[in-house]
N, CA, C and O atoms as a GROMACS GRO file, in nm:
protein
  524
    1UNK      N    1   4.822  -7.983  -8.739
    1UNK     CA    2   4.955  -8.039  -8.754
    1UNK      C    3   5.022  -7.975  -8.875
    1UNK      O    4   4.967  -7.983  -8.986
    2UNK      N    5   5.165  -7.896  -8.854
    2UNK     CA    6   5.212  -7.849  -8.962
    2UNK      C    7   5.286  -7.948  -8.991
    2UNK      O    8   5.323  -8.012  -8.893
    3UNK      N    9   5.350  -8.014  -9.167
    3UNK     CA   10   5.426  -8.030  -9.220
    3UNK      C   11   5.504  -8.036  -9.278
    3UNK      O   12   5.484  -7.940  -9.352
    4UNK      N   13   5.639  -8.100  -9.324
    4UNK     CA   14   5.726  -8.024  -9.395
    4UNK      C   15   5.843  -8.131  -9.422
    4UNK      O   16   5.844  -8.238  -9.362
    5UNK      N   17   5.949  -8.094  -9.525
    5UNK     CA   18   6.057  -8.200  -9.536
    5UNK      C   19   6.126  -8.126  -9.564
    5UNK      O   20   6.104  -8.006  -9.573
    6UNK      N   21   6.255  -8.201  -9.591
    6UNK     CA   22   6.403  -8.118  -9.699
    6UNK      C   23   6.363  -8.167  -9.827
    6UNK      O   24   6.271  -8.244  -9.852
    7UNK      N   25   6.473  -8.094  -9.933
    7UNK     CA   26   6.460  -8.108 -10.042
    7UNK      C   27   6.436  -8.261 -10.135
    7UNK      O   28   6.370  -8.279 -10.237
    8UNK      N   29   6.514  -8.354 -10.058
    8UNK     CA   30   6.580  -8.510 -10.136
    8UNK      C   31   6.361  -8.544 -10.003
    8UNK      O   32   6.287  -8.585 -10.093
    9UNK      N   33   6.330  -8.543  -9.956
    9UNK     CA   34   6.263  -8.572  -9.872
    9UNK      C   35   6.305  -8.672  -9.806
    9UNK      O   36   6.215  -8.755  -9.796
   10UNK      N   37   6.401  -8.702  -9.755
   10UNK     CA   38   6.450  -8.772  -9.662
   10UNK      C   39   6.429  -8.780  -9.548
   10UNK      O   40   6.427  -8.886  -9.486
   11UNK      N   41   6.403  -8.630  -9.484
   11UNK     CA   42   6.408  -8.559  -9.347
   11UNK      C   43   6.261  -8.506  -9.372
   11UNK      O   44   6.240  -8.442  -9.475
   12UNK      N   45   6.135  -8.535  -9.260
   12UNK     CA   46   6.020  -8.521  -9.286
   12UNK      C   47   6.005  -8.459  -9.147
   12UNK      O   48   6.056  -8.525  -9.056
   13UNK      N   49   5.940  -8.336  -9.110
   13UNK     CA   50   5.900  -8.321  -8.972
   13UNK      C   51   5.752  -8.266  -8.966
   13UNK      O   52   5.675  -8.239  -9.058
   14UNK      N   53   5.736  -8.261  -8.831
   14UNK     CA   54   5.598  -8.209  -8.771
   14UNK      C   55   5.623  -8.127  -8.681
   14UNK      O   56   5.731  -8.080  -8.644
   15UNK      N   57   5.489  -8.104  -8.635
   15UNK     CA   58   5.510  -7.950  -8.552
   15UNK      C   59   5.343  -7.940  -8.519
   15UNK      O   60   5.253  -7.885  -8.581
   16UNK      N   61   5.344  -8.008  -8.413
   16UNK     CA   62   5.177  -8.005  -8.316
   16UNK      C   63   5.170  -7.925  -8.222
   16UNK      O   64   5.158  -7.955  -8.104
   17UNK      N   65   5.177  -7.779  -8.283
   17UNK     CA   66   5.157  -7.664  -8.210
   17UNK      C   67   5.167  -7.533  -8.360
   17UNK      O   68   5.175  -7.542  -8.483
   18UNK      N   69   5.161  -7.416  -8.253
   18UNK     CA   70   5.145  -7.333  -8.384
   18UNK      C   71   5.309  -7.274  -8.362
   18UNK      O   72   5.389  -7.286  -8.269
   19UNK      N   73   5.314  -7.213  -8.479
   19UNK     CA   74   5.481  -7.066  -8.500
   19UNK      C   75   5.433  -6.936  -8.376
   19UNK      O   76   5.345  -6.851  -8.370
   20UNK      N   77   5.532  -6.975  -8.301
   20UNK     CA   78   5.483  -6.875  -8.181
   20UNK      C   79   5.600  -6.746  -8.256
   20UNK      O   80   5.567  -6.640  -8.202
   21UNK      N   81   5.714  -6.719  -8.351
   21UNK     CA   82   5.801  -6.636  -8.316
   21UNK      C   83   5.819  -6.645  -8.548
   21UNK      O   84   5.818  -6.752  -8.609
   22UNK      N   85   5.827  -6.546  -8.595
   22UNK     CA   86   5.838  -6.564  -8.712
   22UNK      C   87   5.934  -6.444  -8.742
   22UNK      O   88   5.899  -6.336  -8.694
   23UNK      N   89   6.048  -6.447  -8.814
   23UNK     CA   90   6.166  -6.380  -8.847
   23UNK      C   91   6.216  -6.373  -8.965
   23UNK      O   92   6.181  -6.468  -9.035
   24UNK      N   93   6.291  -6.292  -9.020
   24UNK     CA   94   6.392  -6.236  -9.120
   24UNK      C   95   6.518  -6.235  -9.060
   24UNK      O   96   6.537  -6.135  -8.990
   25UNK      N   97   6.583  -6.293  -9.064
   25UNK     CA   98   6.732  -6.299  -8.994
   25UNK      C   99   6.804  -6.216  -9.109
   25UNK      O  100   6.725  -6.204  -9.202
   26UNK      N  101   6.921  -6.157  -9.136
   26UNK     CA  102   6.990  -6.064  -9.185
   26UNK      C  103   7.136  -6.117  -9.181
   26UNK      O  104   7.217  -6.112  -9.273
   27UNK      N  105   7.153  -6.170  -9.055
   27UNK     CA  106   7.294  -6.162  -9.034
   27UNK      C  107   7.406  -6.221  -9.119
   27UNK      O  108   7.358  -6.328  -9.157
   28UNK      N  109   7.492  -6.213  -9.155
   28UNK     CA  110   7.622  -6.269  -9.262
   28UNK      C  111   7.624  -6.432  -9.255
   28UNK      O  112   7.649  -6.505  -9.351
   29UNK      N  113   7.592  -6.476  -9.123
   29UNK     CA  114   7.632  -6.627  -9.128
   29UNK      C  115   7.500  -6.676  -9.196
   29UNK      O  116   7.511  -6.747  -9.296
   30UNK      N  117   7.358  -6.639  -9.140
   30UNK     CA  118   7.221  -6.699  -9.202
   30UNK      C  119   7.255  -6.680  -9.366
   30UNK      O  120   7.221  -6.767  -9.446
   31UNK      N  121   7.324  -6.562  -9.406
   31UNK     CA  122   7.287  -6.521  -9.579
   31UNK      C  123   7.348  -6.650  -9.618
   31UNK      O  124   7.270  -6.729  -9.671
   32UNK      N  125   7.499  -6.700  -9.600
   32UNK     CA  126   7.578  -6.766  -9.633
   32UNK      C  127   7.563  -6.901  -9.628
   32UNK      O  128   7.589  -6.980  -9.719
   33UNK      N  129   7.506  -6.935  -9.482
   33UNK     CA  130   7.443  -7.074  -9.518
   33UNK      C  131   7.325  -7.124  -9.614
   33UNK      O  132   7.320  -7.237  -9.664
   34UNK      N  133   7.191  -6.978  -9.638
   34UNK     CA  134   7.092  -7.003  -9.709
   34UNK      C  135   7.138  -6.969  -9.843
   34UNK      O  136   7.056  -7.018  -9.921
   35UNK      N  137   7.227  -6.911  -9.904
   35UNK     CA  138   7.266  -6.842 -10.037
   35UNK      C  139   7.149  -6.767 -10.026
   35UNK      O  140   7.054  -6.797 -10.099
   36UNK      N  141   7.137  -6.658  -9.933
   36UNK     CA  142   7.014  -6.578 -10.019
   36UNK      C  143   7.031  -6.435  -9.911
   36UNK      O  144   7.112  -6.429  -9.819
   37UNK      N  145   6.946  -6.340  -9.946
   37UNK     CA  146   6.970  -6.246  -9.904
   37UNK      C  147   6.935  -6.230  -9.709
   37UNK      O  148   6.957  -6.128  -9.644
   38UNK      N  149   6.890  -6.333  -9.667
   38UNK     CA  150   6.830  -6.349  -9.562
   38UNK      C  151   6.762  -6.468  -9.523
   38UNK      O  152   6.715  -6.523  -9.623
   39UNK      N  153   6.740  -6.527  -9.423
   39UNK     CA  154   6.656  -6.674  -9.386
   39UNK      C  155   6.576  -6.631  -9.322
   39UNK      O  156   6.591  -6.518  -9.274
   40UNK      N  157   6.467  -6.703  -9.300
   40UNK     CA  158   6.320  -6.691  -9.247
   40UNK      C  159   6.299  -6.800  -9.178
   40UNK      O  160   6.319  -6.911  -9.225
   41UNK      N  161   6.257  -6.779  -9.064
   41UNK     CA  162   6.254  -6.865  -8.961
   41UNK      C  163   6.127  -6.833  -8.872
   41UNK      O  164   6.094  -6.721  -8.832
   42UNK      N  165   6.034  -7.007  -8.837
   42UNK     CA  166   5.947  -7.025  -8.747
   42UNK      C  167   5.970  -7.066  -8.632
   42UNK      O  168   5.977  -7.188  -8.619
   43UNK      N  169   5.984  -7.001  -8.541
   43UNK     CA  170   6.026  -7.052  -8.379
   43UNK      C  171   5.914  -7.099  -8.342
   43UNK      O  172   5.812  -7.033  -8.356
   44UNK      N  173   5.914  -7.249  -8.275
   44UNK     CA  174   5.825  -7.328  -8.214
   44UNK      C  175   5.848  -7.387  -8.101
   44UNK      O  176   5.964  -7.422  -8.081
   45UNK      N  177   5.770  -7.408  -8.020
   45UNK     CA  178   5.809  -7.485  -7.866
   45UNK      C  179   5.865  -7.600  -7.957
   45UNK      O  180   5.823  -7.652  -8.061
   46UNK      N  181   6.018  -7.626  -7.847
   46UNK     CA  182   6.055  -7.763  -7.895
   46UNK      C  183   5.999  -7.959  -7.891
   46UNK      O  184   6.026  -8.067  -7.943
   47UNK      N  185   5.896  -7.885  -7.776
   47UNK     CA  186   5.780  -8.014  -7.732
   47UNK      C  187   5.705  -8.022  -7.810
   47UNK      O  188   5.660  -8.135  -7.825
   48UNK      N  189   5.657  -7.928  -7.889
   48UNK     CA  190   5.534  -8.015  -8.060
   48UNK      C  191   5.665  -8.013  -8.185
   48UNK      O  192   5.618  -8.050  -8.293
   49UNK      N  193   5.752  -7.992  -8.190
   49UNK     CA  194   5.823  -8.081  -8.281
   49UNK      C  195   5.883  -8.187  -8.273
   49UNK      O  196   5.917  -8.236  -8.166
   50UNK      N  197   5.910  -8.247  -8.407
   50UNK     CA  198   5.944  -8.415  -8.411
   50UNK      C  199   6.007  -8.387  -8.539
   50UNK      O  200   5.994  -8.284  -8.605
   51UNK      N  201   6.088  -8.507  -8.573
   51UNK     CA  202   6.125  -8.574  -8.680
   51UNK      C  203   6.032  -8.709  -8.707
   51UNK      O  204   6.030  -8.806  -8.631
   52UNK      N  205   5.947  -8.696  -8.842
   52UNK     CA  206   5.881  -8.770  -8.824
   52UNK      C  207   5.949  -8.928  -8.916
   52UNK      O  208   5.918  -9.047  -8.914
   53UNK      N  209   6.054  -8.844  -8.990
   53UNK     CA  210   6.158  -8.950  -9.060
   53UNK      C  211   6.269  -8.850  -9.094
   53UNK      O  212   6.264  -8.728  -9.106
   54UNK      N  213   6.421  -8.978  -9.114
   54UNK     CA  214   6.520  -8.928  -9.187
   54UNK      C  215   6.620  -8.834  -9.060
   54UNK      O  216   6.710  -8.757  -9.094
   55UNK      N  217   6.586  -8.858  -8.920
   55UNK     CA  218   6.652  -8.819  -8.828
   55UNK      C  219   6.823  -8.900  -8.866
   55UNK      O  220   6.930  -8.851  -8.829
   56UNK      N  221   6.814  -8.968  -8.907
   56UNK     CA  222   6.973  -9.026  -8.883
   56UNK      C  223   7.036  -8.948  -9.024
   56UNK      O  224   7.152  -8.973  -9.056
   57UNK      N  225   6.937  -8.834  -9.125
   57UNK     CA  226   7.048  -8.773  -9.203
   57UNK      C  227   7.032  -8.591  -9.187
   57UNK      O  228   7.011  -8.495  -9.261
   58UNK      N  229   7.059  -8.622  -9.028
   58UNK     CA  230   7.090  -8.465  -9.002
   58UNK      C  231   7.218  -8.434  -8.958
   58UNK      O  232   7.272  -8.490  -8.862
   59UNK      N  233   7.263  -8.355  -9.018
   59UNK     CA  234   7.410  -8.337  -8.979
   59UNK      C  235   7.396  -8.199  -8.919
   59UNK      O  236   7.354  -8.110  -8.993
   60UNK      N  237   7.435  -8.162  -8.755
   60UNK     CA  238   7.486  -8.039  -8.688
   60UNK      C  239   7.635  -7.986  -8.713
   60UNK      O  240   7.750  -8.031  -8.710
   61UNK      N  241   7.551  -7.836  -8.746
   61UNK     CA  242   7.689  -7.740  -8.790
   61UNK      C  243   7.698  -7.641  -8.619
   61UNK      O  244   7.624  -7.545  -8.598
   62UNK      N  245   7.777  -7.680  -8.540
   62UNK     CA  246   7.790  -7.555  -8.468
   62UNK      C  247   7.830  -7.414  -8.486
   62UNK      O  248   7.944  -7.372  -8.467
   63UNK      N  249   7.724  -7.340  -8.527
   63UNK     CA  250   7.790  -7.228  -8.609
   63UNK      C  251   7.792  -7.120  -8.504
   63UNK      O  252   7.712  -7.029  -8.524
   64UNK      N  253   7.848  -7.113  -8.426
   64UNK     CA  254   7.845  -7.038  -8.268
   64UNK      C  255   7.859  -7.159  -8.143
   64UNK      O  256   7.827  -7.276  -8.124
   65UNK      N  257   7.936  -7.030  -8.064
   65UNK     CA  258   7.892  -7.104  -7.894
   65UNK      C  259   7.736  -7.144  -7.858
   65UNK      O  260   7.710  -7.257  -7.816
   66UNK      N  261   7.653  -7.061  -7.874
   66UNK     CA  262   7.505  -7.070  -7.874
   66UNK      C  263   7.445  -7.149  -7.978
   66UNK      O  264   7.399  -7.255  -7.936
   67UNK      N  265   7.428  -7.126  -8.124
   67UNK     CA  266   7.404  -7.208  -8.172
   67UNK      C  267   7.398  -7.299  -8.270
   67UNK      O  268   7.422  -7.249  -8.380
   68UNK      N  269   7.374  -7.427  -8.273
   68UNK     CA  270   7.332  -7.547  -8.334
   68UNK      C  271   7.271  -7.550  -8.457
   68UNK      O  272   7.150  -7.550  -8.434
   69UNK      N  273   7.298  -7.555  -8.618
   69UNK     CA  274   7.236  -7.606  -8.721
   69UNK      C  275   7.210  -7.682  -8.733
   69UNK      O  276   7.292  -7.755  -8.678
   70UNK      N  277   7.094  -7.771  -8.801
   70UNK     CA  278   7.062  -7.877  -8.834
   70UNK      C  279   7.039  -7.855  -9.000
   70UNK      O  280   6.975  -7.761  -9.048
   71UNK      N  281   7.096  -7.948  -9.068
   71UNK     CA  282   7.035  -7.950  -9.238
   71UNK      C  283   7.068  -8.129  -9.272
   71UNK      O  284   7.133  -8.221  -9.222
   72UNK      N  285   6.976  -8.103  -9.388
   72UNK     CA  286   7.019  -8.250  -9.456
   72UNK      C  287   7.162  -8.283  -9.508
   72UNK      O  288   7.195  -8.223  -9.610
   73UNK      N  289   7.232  -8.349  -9.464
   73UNK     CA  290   7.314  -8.434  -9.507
   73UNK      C  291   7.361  -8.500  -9.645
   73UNK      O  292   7.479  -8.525  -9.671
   74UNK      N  293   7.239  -8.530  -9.742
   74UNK     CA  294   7.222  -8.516  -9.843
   74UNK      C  295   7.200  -8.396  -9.948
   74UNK      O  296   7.275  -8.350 -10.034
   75UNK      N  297   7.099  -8.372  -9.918
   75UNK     CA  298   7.050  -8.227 -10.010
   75UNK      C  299   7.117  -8.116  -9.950
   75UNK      O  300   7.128  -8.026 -10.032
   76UNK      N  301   7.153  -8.095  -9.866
   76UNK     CA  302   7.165  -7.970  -9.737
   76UNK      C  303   7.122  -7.861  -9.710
   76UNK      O  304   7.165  -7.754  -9.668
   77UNK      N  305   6.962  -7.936  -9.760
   77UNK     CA  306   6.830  -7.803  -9.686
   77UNK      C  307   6.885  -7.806  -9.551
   77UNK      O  308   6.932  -7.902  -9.490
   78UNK      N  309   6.870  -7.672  -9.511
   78UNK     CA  310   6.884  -7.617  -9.326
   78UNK      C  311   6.762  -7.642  -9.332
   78UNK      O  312   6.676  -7.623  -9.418
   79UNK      N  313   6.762  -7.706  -9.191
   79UNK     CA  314   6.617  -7.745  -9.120
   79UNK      C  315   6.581  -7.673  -9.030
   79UNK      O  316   6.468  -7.628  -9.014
   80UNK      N  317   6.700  -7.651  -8.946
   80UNK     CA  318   6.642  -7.552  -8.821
   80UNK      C  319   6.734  -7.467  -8.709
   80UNK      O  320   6.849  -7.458  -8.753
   81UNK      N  321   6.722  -7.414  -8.603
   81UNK     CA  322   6.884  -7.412  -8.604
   81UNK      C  323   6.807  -7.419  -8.431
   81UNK      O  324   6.684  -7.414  -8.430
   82UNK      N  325   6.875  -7.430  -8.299
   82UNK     CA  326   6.869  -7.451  -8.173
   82UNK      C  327   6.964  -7.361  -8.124
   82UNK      O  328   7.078  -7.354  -8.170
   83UNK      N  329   6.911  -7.271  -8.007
   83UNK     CA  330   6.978  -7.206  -7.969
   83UNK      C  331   7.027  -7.245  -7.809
   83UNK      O  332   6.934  -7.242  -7.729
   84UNK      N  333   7.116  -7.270  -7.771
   84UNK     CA  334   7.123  -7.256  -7.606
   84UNK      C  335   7.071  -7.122  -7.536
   84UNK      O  336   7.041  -7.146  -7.419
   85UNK      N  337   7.056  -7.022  -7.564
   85UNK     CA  338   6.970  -6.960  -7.476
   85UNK      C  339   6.839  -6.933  -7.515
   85UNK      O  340   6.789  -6.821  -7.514
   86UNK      N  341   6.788  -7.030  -7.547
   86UNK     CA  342   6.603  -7.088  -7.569
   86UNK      C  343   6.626  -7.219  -7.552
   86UNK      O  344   6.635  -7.278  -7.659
   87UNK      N  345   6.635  -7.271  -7.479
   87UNK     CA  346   6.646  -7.403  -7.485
   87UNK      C  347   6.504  -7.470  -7.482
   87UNK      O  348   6.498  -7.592  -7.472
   88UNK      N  349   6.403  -7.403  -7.489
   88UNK     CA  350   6.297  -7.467  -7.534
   88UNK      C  351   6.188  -7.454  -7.654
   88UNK      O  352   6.071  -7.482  -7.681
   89UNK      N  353   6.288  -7.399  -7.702
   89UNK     CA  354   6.246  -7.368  -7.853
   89UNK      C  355   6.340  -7.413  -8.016
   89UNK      O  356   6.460  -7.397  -8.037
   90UNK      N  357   6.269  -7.452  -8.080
   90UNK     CA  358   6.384  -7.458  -8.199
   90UNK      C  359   6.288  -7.323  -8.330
   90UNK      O  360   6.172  -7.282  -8.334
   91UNK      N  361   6.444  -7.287  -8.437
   91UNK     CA  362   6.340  -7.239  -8.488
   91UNK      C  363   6.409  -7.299  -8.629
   91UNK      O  364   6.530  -7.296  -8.650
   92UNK      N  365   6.326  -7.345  -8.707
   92UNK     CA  366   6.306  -7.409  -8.837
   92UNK      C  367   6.253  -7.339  -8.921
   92UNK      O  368   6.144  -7.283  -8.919
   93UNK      N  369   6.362  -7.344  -9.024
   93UNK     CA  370   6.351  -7.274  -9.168
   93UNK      C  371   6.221  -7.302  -9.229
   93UNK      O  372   6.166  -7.412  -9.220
   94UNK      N  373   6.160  -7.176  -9.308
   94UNK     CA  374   6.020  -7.172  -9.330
   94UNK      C  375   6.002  -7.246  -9.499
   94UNK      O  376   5.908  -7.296  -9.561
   95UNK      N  377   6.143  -7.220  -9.528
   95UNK     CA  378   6.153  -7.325  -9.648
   95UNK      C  379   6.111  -7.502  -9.636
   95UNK      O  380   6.073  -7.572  -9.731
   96UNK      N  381   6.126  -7.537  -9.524
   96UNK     CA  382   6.076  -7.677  -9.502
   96UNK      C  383   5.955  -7.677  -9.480
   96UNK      O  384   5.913  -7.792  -9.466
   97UNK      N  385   5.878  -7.600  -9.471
   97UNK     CA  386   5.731  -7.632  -9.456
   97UNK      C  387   5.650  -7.626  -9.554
   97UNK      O  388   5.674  -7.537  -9.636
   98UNK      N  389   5.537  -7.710  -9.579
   98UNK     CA  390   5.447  -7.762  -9.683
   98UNK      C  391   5.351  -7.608  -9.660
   98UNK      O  392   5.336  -7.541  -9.558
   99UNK      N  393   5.306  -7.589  -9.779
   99UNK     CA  394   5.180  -7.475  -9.776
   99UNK      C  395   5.215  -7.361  -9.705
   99UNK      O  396   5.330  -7.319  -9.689
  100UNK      N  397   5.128  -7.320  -9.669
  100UNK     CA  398   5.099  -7.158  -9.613
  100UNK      C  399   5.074  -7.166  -9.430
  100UNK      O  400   4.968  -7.129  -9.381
  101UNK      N  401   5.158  -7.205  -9.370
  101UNK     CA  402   5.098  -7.234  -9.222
  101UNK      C  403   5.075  -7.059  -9.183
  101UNK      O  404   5.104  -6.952  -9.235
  102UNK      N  405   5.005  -7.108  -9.061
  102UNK     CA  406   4.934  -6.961  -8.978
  102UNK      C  407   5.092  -6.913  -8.914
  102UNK      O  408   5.177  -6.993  -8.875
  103UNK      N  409   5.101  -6.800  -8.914
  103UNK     CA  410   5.219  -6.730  -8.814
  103UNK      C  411   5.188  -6.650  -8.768
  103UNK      O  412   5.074  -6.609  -8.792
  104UNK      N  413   5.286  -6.569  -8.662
  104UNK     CA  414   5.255  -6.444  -8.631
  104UNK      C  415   5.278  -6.326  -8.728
  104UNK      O  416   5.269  -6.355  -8.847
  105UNK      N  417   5.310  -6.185  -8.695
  105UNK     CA  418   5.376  -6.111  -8.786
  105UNK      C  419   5.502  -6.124  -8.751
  105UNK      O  420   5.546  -6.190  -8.657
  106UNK      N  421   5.560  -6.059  -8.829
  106UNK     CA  422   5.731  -6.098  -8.896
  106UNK      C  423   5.789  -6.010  -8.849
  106UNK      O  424   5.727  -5.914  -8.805
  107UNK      N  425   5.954  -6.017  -8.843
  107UNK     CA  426   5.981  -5.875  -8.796
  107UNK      C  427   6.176  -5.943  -8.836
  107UNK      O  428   6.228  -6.055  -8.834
  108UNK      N  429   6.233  -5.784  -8.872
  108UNK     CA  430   6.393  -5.835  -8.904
  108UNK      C  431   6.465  -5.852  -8.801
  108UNK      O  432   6.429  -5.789  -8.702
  109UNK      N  433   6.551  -5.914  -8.792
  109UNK     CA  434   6.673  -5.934  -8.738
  109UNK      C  435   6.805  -5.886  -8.798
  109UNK      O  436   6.838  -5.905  -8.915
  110UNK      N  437   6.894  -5.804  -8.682
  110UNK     CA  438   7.033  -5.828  -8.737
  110UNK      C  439   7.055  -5.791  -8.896
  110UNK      O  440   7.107  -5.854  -8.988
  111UNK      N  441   6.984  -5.643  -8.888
  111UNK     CA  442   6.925  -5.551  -8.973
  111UNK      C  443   7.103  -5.487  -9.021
  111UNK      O  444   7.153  -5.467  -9.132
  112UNK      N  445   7.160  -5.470  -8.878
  112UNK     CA  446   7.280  -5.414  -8.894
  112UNK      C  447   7.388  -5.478  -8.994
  112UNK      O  448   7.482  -5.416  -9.045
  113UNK      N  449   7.357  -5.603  -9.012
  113UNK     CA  450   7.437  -5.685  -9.097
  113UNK      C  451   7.386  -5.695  -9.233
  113UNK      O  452   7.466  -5.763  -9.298
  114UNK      N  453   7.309  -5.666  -9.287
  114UNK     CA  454   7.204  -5.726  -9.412
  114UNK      C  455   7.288  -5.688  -9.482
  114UNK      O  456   7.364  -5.597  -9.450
  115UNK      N  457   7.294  -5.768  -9.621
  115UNK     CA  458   7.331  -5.764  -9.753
  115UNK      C  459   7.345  -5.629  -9.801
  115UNK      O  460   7.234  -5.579  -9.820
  116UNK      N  461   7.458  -5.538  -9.834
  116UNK     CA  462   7.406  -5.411  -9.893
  116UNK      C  463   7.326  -5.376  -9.998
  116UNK      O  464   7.279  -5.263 -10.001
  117UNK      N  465   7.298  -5.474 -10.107
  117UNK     CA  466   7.235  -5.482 -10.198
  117UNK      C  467   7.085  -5.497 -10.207
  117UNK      O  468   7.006  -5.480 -10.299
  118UNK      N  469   7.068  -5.544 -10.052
  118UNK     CA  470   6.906  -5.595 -10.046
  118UNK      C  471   6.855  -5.463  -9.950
  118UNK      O  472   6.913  -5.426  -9.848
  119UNK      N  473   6.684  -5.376 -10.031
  119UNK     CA  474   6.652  -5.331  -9.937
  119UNK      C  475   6.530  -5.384  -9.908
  119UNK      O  476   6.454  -5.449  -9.979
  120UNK      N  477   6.518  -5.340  -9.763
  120UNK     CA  478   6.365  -5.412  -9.722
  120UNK      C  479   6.277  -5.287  -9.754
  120UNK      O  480   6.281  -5.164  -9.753
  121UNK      N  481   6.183  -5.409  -9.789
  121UNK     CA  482   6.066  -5.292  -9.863
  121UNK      C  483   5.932  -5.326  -9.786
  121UNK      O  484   5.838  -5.323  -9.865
  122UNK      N  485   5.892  -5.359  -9.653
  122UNK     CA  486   5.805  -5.377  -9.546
  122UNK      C  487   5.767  -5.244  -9.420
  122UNK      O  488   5.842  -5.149  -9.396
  123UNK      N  489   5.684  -5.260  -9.378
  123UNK     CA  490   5.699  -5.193  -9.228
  123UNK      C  491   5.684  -5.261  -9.108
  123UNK      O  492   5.628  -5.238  -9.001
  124UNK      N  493   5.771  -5.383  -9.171
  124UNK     CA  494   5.793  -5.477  -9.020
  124UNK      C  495   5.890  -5.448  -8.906
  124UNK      O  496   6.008  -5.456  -8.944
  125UNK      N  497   5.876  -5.422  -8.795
  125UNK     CA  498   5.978  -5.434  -8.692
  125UNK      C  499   6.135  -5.442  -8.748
  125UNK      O  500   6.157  -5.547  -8.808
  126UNK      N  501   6.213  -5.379  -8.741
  126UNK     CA  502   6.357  -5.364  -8.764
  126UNK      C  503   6.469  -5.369  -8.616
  126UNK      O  504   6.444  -5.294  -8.521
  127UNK      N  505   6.578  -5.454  -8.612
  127UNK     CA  506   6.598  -5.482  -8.479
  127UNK      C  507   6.762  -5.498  -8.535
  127UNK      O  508   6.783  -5.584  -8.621
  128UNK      N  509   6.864  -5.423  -8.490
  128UNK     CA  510   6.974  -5.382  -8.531
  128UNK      C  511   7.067  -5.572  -8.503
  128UNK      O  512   7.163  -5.611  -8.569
  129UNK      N  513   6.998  -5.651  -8.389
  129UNK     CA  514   7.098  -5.780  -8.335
  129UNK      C  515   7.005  -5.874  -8.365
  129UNK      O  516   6.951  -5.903  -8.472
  130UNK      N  517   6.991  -5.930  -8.222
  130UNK     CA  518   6.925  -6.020  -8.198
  130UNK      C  519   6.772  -5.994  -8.135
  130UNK      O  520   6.749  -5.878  -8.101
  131UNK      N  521   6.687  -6.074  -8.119
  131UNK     CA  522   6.567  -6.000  -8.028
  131UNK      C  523   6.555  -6.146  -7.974
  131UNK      O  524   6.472  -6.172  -7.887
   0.00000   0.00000   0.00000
């Protein structure tokens, strides 16, 4: 069982399965909502996650036709974001999770957009959009 919360710990979740999909997102909207040069994200079947508390202080940002933010309401850790074309997956910011969970390897996203200031210094998978 992985765990994890937002910042105020208000919003507590689980995740009774493993990170099937692990990412570097790049793109202008992820930098801007995370303040940082990029967000990192664990895609998980949406059937082993839960809110295990603090569901009534999530506030959705539709930040696209496709998709759905979730963050705290209070603190406004991003929790996760839902896409309509995965509809059976969510993928949740790796900042909410407790410890070191198991993942796959990593790989960028939406490389074409990144920060000019930030270079990647990996030999992970590089992917100009979306994958």
């Amino acid at each position: 069982m992985l765990n994890g919360h937002c910042e105020c710990q208000r919003i507590q979740i689980e995740v009774d399965g493993p990170i099937e999909d692990f990412s570097f997102c790049h793109c202008s909207q992820c930098r801007r909502l995370h303040g940082a040069d990029y967000a990192t994200f664990a895609g998980v079947k949406k059937n082993v996650f839960r809110y295990a508390s603090g569901q009534d202080q999530i506030s959705i940002y539709e930040s696209s036709a496709k998709n759905d933010r979730a963050f705290c309401r209070v603190c406004g850790s991003t929790i996760l974001v839902e896409s309509n074309d995965e509809p059976d997956m969510v993928y949740l910011s790796m900042s909410v999770f407790d410890g070191d969970p198991a993942r796959p390897t990593g790989y960028h996203a939406w490389v074409s957009s990144k920060a000019p200031w930030h270079e990647i210094n990996d030999d992970l998978e590089q992917h100009d959009g979306y994958v």
